[in-house]
C-alpha positions in Angstrom: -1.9 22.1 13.0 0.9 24.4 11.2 0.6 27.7 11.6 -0.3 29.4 8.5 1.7 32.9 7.5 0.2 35.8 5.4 1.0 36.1 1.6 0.6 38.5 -0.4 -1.1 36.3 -2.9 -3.5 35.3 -0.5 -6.1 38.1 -1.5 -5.6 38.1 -5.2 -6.6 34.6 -5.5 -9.8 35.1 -3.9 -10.7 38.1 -5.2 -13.5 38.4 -7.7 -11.7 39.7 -10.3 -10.5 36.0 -11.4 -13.7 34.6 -10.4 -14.6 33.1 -13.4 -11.0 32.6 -15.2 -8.4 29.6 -14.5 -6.0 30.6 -11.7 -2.8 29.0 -13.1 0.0 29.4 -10.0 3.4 29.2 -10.8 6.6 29.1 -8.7 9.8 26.8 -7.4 8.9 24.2 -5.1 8.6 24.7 -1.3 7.7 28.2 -2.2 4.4 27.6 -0.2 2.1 27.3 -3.2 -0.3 23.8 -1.9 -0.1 25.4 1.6 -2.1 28.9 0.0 -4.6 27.5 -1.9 -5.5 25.2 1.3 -5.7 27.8 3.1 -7.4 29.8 0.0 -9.6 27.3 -0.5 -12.6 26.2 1.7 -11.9 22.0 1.8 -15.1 21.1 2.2 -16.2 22.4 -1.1 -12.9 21.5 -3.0 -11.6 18.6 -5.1 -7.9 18.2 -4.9 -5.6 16.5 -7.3 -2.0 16.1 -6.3 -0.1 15.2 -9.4 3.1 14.2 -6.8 0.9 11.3 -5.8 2.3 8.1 -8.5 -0.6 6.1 -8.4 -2.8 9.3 -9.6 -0.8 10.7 -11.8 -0.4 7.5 -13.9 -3.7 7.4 -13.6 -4.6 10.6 -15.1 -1.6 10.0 -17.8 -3.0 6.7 -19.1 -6.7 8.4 -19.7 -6.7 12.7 -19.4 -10.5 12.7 -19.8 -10.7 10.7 -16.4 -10.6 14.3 -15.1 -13.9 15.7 -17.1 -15.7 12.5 -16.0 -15.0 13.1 -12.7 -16.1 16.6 -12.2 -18.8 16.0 -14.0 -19.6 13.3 -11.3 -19.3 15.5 -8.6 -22.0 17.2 -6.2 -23.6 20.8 -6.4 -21.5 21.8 -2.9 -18.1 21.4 -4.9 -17.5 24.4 -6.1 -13.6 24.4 -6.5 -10.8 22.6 -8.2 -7.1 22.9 -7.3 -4.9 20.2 -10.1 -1.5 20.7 -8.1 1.5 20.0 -10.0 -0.1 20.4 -13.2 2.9 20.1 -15.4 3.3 16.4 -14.6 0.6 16.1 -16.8 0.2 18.3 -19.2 -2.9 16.8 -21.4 -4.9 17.6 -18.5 -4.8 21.2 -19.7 -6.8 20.1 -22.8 -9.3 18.7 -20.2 -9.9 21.8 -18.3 -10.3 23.9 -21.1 -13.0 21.9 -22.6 -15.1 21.5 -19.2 -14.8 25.3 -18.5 -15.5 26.2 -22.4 -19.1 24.1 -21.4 -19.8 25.4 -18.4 -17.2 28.4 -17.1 -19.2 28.6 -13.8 -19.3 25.2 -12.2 -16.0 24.9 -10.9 -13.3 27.6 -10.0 -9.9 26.2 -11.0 -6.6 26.4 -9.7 -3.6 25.0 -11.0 -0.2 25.2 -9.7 3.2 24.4 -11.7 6.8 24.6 -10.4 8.4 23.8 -13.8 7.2 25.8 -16.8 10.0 23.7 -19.1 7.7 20.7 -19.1 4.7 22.6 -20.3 6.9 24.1 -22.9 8.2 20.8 -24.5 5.2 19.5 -24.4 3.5 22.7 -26.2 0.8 22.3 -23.6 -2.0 24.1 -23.7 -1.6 27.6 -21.7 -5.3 28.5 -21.9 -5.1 31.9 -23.5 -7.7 34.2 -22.6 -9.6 31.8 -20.1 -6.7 32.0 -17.4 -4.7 34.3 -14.8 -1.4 33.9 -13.7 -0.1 34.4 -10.8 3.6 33.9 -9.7 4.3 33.2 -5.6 8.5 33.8 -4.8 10.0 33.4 -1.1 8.7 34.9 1.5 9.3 39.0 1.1 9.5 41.3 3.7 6.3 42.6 2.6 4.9 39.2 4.0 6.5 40.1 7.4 5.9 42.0 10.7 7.7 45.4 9.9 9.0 48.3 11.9 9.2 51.9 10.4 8.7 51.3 7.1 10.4 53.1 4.1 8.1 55.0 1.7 8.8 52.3 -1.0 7.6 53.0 -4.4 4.2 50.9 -5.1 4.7 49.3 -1.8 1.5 47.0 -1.0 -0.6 47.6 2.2 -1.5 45.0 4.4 -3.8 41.9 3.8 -7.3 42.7 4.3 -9.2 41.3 7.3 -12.4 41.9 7.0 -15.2 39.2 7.2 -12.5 37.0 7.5 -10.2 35.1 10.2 -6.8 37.5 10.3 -3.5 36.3 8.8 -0.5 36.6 11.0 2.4 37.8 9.4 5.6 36.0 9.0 7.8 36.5 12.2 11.0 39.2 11.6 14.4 38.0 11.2 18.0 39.0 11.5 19.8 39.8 8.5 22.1 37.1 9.1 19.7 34.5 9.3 18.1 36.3 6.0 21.5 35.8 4.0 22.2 32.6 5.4 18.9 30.6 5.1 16.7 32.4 2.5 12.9 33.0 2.4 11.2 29.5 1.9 8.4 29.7 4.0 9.1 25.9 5.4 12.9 26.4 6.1 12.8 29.9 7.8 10.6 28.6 10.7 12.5 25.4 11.2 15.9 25.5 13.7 19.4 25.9 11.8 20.9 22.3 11.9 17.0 21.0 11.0 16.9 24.1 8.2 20.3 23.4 6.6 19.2 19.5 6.4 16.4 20.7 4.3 18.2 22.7 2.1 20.9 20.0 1.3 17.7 17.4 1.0 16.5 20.3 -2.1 19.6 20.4 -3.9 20.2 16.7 -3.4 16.2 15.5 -4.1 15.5 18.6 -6.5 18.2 19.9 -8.3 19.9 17.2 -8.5 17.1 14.5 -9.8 14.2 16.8 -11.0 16.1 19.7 -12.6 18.6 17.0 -13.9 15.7 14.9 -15.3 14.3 18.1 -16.9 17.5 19.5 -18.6 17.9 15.2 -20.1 21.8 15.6 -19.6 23.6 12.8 -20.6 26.6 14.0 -17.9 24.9 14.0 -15.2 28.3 14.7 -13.4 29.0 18.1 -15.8 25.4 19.4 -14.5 26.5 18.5 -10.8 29.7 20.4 -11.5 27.3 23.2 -13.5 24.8 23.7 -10.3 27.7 24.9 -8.1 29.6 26.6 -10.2 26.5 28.6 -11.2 25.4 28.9 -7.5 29.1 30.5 -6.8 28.8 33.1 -9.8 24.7 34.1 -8.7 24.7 37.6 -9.0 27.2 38.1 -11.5 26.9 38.4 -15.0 27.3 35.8 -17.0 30.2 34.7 -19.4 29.6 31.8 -20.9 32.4 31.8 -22.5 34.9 31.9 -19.7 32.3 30.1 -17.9 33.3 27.1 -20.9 36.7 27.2 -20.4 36.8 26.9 -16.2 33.9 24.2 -16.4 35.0 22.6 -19.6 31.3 22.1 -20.5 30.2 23.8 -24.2 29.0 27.2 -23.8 25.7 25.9 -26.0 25.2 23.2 -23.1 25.7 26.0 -19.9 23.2 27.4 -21.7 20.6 24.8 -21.7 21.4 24.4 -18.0 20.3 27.9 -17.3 17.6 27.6 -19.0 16.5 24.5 -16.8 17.1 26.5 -13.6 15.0 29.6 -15.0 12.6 27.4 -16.6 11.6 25.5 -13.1 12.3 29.2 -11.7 15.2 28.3 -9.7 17.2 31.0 -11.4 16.0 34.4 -12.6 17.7 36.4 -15.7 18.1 40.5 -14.7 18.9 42.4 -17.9 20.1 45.6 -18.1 18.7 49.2 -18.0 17.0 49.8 -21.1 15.7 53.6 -20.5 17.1 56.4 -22.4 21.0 55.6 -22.7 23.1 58.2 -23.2 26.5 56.4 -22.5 27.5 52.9 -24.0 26.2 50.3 -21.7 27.0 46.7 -20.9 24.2 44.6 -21.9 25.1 40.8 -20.9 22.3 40.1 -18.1 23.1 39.3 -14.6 22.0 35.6 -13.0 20.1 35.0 -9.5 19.3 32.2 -7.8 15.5 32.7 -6.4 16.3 32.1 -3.0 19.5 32.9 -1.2 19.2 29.3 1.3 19.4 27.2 -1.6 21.6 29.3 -3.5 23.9 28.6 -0.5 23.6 24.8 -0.3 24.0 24.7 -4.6 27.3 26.2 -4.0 27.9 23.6 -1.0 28.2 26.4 1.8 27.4 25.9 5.0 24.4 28.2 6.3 25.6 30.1 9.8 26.2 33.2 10.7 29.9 33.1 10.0 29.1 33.0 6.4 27.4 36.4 6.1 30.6 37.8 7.8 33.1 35.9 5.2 31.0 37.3 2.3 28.2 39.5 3.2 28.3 42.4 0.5 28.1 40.0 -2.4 25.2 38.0 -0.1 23.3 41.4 1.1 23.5 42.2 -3.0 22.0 39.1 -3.9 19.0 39.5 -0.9 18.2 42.9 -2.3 17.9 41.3 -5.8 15.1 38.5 -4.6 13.9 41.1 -2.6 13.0 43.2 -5.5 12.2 40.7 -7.7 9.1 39.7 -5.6 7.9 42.8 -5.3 8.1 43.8 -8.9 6.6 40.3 -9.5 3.6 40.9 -7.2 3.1 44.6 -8.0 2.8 43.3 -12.2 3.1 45.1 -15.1 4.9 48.3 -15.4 7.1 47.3 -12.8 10.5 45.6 -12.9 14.4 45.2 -12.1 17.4 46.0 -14.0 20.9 47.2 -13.6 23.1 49.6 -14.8 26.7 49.7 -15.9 28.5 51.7 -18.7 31.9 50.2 -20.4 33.2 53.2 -18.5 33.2 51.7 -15.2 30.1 53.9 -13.7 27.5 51.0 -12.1 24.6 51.0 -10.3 23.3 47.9 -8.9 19.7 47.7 -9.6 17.2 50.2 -11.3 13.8 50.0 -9.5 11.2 50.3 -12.7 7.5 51.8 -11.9 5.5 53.2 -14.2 6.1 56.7 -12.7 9.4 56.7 -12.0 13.1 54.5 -12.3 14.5 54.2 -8.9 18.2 53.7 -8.7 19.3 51.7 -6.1 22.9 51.2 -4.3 23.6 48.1 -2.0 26.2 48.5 0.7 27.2 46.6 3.3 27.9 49.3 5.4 26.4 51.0 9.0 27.9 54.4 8.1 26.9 55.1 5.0 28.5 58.8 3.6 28.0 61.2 1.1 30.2 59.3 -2.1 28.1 56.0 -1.5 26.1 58.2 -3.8 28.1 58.9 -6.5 27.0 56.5 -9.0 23.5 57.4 -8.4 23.9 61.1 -8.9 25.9 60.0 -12.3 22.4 57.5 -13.1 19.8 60.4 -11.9 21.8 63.5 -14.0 21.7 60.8 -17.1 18.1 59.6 -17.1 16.2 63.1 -15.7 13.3 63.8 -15.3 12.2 60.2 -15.5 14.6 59.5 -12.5 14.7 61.9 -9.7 15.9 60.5 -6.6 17.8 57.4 -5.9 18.6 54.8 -2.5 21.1 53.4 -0.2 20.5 49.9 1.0 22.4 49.7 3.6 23.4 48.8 7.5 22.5 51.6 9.2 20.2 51.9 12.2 18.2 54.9 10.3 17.4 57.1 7.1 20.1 59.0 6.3 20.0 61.9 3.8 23.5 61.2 1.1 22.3 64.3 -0.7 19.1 66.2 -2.2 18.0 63.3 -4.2 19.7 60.3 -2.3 18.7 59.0 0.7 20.3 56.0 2.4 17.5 53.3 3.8 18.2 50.6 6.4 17.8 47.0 5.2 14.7 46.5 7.6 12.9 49.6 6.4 12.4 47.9 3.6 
């Protein structure tokens, strides 16, 4: 039996709070999302419908109301419903919205999606105000066992235990694995040659046929050509433009594709600080790829510890971004991500957003971090007082260092 790792999500799902709404579960594939709600949910009371099964899903697709029928057939001890893949079909949103308008405590549902495009095109039903959303990402190190921890702003306690079996935490890992191989869940517990074989089998059986399929490009080699060249600029911000004129693919068509990678949340947009400007800012967002592993095998790298040394700052930058990313994702609203940089040159690579306070946040790839790794913070934390009082260092070093009275630098595995 495979071992089964703690996520955050783990609680939320269960918890009463969404009791009696429609858990809809969004996130890329491989992110771990079937594996949670088996675990989540007891099997023995649960109905599951796997959408990535052909016979059942043309099923389902010739006749939606199959699914009312059915659940309507099915014993008192069911009590749960998990529709995975719902996207593939997305009439069967229609469905559940009229069983749980008749009778919104038979069942507990949970859907899953990995492509939010689909249900777009096909203005599927979204099931306002009878559903909760929920959003799992690669494994964070908030999912992990942890040394020292950092005093991190809205950081979230441990899973817990009680009256139930306890969740191990994800094992640690070196940075360089980190940078190399990403967070999936599957591909971080697997050996390198076996890891980097999954990760080429995602761009090659995802990307490349899925995404493809679900941006309907008619040059199927320009979107090739566009998922590496995107991979290689992840992190950077984006000119789509000049992006046109290397590529030789129409700006309005790079746009599309990006909008296929965010869409199936391959890809993530981080826009700029928007908090009280007093200097003229740059304002063209920055792109991510959600996990640095596949980010790695888009651009047609090969995953090993030499590649963290050939270009670990711009990697380690990237890490931090995911990193954050979950967190802000998990923590919900008030919380969020941005960066900062003014047509002057001044930059600060991400802005930590809480609803007390805007963090900002330095990445280095550093062990000796100094006084003027600071700078740029001080600059951020002088502009946007009081709302921002004390800024970080993400760096190598083997502990907290204090940069100056309101910047400290943290080690990466503080975190």
């Amino acid at each position: 039996m495979t071992m089964f790792y703690h996520r955050i999500l783990l609680d939320r799902l269960a918890s009463d709070v969404s009791r009696h709404k429609i858990r809809l579960f969004f996130g890329a594939r491989q992110t771990g999302k079937t594996e949670l709600l088996r675990h989540a949910v007891p099997d023995e009371a649960a109905v599951f419908y796997s959408l990535d099964q052909p016979a059942l899903r043309r099923r389902l697709e010739a006749d939606p109301a199959v699914l009312s029928r059915e659940l309507s057939a099915l014993p008192p001890g069911v009590k749960y419903v998990v529709v995975d893949e719902v996207q593939k079909v997305p009439d069967l949103l229609d469905e559940i919205q009229a069983f749980y308008d008749r009778a919104k405590t038979r069942f507990q549902f949970f859907l899953t999606g990995s492509s939010a495009r689909r249900l777009r095109r096909h203005t599927a039903n979204l099931l306002p105000g009878r559903s909760h959303v929920f959003h799992l990402h690669p494994v964070c190190r908030w999912e992990e066992v942890r040394g020292d921890a950092f005093d991190w702003p809205g950081a979230v306690g441990p899973a817990s235990t009680k009256g139930k079996r306890a969740v191990p935490p994800f094992p640690a890992r070196s940075l360089g694995d980190r940078l190399a191989f990403g967070g999936l869940p599957g591909v971080q517990l697997e050996r390198p040659e076996t890891a980097k074989a999954t990760l080429d089998a995602y761009i090659e059986n995802y990307l490349e046929e899925e995404v493809r399929r679900e941006a309907l490009a008619r040059d199927l080699g320009a979107f090739s050509s566009f998922v590496r060249l995107s991979a290689l600029e992840s992190g950077r911000q984006v000119n789509l433009t000049a992006l046109s004129q290397e590529s030789g693919v129409p700006a309005s068509t790079l746009k599309n594709y990006y909008d296929v990678l965010v869409t199936t949340f391959v890809g993530f947009w981080m826009q700029p600080y928007g908090g009280r400007a007093r200097k003229r800012l740059l304002t063209t967002p920055r792109f991510f790829y959600f996990d640095l592993g596949v980010r790695n095998a888009a651009a047609a790298l090969v995953p090993n510890a030499r590649l963290a040394e050939a270009d670990g700052p711009a990697l380690f930058e990237q890490w931090v971004a995911i990193e954050l990313r979950a967190r802000a994702g998990y923590l919900g609203r008030g919380y969020d991500v941005s960066f900062w940089r003014t047509v002057s040159g001044a930059e600060v690579d991400f802005v930590w957003q809480t609803p007390r306070e805007d963090v900002p946040i330095e990445v280095k790839w550093t062990e000796r971090p100094r006084p003027e790794d600071a700078r740029h913070l001080e600059r951020f934390l002088d502009a946007y007082a009081p709302r921002a009082r004390r800024g970080l260092v993400v760096c190598r070093s083997e502990r907290a260092q204090q940069l100056t009275d309101r910047v400290t630098a943290v080690p990466w595995d503080a975190l």
